[in-house]
N, C-alpha and C positions, 0 to 999 in steps of 0.2 A: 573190342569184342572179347568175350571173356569164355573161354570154355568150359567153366566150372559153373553157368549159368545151368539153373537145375532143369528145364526145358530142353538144351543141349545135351545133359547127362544121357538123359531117358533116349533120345534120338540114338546116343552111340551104345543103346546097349542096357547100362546101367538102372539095377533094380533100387529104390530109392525106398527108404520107408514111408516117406509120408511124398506124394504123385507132384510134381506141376501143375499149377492149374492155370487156364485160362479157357475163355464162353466165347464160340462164335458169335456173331452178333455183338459182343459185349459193349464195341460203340454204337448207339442205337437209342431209338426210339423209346425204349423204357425208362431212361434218364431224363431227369428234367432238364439236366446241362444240356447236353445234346439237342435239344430240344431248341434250345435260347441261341446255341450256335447256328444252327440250320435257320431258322431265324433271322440270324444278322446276313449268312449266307444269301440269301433271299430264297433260295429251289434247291434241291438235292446234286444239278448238274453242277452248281456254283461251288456247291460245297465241295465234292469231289475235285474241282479243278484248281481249287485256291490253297495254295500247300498250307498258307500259314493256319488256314481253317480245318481242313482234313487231319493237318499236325494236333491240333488241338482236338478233338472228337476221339481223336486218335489214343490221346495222353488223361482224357478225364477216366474214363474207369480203373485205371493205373489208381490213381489219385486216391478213389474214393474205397478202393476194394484190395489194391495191391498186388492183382494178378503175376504171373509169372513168366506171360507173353504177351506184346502188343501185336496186334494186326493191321495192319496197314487197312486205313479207312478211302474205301475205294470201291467200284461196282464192275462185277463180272462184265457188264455189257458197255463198259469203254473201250472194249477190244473191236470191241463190230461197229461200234461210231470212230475210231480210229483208220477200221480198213474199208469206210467208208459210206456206212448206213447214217440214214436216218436216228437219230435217238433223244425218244422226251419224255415222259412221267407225265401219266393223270392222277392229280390229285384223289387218292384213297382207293387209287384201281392200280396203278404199277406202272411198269416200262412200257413202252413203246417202240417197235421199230418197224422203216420201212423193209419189205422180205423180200424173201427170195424163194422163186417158186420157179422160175425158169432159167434160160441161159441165157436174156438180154436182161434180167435182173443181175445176176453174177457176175457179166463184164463188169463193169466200172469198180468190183472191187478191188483195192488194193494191193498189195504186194507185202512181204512179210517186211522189207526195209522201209518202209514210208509210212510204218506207224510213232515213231520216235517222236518226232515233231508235236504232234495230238497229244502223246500220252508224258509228256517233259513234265507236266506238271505233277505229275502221279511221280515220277522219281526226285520231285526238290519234294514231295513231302517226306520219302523214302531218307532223303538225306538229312532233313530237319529231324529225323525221330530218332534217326542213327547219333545226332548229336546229343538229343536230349532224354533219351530215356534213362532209368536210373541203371545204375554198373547191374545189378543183378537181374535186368527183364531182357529177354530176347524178343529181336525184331522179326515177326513174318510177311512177308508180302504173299502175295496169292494171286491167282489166276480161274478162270474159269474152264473147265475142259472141255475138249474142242464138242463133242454130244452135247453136254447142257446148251452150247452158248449158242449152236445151231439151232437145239430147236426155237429158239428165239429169235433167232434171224429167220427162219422161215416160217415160224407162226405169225411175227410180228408182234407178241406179246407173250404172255407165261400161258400154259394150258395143263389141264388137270393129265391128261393121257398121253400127252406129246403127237398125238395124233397127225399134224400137220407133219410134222419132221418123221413118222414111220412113214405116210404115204409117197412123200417124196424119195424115199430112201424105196421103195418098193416099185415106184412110176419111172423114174429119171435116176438110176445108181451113177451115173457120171456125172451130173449135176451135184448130189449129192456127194459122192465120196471127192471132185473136186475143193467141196464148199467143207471138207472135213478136213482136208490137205492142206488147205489156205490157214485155216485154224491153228491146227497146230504146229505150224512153219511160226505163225503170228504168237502162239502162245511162248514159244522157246523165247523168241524173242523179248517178248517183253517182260520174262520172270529172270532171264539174262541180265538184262538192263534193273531190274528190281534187284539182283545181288549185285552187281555193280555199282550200284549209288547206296548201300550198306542192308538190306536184307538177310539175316543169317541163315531164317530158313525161308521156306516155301510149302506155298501147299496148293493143290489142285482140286478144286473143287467140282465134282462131275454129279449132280446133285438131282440131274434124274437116269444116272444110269441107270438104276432101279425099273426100265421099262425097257432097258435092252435085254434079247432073252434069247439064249441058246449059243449059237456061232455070232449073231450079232455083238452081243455082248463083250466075246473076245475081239469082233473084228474094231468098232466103236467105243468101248470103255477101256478093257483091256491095251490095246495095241498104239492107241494113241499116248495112251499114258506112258508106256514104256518106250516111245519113241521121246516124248516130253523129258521123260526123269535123262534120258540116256545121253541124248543132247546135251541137258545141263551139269551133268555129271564129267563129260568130257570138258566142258569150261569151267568149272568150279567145282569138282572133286572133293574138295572139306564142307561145301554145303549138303544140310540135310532135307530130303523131301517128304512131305506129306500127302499120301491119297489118299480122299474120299471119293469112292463108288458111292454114294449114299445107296440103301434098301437093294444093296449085290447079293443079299442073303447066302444062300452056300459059295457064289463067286467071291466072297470076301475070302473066301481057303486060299492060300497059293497067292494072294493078289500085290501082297510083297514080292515075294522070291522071281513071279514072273513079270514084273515091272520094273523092279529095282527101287522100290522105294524104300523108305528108311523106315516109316512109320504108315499106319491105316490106320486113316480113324472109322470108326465105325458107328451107325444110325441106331435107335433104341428100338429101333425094330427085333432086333434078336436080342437074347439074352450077355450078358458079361461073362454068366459061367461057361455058356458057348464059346464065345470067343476068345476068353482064355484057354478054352482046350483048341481050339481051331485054329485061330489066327495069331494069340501072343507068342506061341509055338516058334517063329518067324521072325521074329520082335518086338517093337512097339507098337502098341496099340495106341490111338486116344478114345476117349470117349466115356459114358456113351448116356448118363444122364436124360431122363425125357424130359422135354422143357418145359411141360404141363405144370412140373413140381416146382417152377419159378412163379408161376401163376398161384397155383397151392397151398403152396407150401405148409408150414405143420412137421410132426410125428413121421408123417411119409416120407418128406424131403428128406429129413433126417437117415432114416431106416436108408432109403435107397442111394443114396451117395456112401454109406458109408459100408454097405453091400458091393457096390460096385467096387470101393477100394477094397475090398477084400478079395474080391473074386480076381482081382490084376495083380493082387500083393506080391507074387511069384514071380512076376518078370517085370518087362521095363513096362510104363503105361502113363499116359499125360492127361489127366480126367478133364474133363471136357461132358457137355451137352451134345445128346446125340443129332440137334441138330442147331439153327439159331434160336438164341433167348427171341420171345415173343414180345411187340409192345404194350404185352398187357402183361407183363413180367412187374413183381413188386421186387423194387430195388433192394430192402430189407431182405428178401429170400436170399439174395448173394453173398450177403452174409452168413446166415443161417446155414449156406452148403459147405461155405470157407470153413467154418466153426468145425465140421463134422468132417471134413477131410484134415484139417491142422490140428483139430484139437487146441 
């Protein structure tokens, strides 16, 4: 691991003329590789659980684009089939899982140490990428924060309002704040275990805090996370963390200093020139590209990537897509943004 990895600069600090880049999503659906692996894989679960495949998915946008970080090819909701749900995919509808809406739902799950075993697979791919990625890309692993991944254990699927996971949290608050507690016991651990089998950094993905509002927002987005970073910080101290609140709009102020994270990335929901006066203030930013212009692209693509590197030029900032590339993303477009942030 190399600390002069330009991904790492920007974490510690460091203003860079021309940003890091790397696309959440970047392993995915918009490639035709990807595509052929998932494929050989047979189903999305397969592919997540088979390192030597996830390794690969993992390493083709490397390949084809050059990015400056790999993310670990892996799904938020192996945490909740781990500590003991139900978890399957309907073809062109999403995840699936069995919920949790009472208290004889919630017994049978697991414990924060009895996830290892389920998720072993997810760190031999952690350790295949740490071998083979090239000297200058840093490795992320990532997790899902413990809000997001709830409302999906108690919806049992994604939902546009989170509605299922407000009303439990409003009906049964000890059902709820237990099924919040179990989370992120379970997330420490398994982003622990993800820098342990070579991980440099970390990121937290809380991807509908954006529907937490007021005190909840501190008690659910805010407070978990900083119990996450703080955790991890005590065991691994040279790692750096990434948090997305995604659409925390004015909560993106402070959401470093009062977590302890290294970097925020931020949604395209607000502007760049905001959050360079707001949030880079702080540190690192990533982001915040909308992903529409991977769809796009054009004169716009262009303009607005090279917009946003100017509005972060002042401090540290790792550009990025304010949220994942779309599978109706034209792979050409990724280029075309490369072009305009490297010149």
């Amino acid at each position: 691991m190399s600390g002069d990895k330009k991904l790492l600069r920007s974490l510690r600090g460091e203003v860079q003329a021309v940003p890091p880049v790397w696309m959440m999503r970047q392993a995915g659906r918009y490639l035709p590789e990807y595509k052929a692996t998932r494929a050989q894989a047979g189903d999305f679960l397969s592919l997540c659980y088979t390192p030597e495949l996830a390794a690969e998915v993992t390493l083709q946008p490397l390949r084809r684009y050059g990015f400056d970080a790999a993310i670990l090819f892996a799904d938020i909701l192996l945490v909740p089939q781990a500590l003991g749900a139900d978890l399957w995919f309907v073809t062109g509808e999403g995840p699936r899982l069995s919920t949790i809406t009472s208290d004889a739902d919630f017994a049978p799950i697991k414990g924060k140490d009895d996830i290892h075993d389920h998720l072993a697979p997810v760190y031999e791919t952690v350790r295949i990428l740490s071998r083979e990625l090239p000297d200058d890309v840093a490795l992320i692993g990532f997790a899902g924060a413990p809000w997001t991944v709830a409302t999906y254990m108690i919806a049992g699927k994604g939902t546009k309002d989170q509605g299922p996971a407000h009303a439990l949290k409003a009906e049964n608050r000890p059902l709820f704040d237990a099924l919040m507690t179990r989370l992120t016991e379970a997330t420490i651990e398994y982003l622990s275990a993800q820098i342990e089998a070579g991980a440099e950094v970390v990121k937290i993905f809380d991807s509908w805090a954006g529907s937490l509002k007021g005190e909840d927002f501190q008690k659910y987005a805010l407070n978990p996370a900083r119990q996450i970073i703080s955790a991890l910080k005590a065991r691994h101290p040279a790692t750096p963390i990434i948090a997305f609140p995604r659409e925390a709009g004015d909560n993106y102020i402070g959401f470093a200093k009062a977590t302890g994270a290294d970097c925020v990335a931020i949604d395209n929901s607000v502007a760049a020139e905001w959050a360079a006066e707001h949030v880079q203030k702080d540190g690192c930013v990533q982001g915040n590209l909308a992903p529409g212009h991977m769809v796009t692209g054009g004169q716009d693509l262009i303009d607005e990537t090279k917009r946003i590197v100017n509005a972060f030029s002042k401090g540290p900032h790792i550009f990025n897509l304010g949220h994942g590339i779309t599978p109706d993303a034209d792979p050409e477009n990724v280029h075309v943004m490369l072009e305009a942030i490297r010149g």
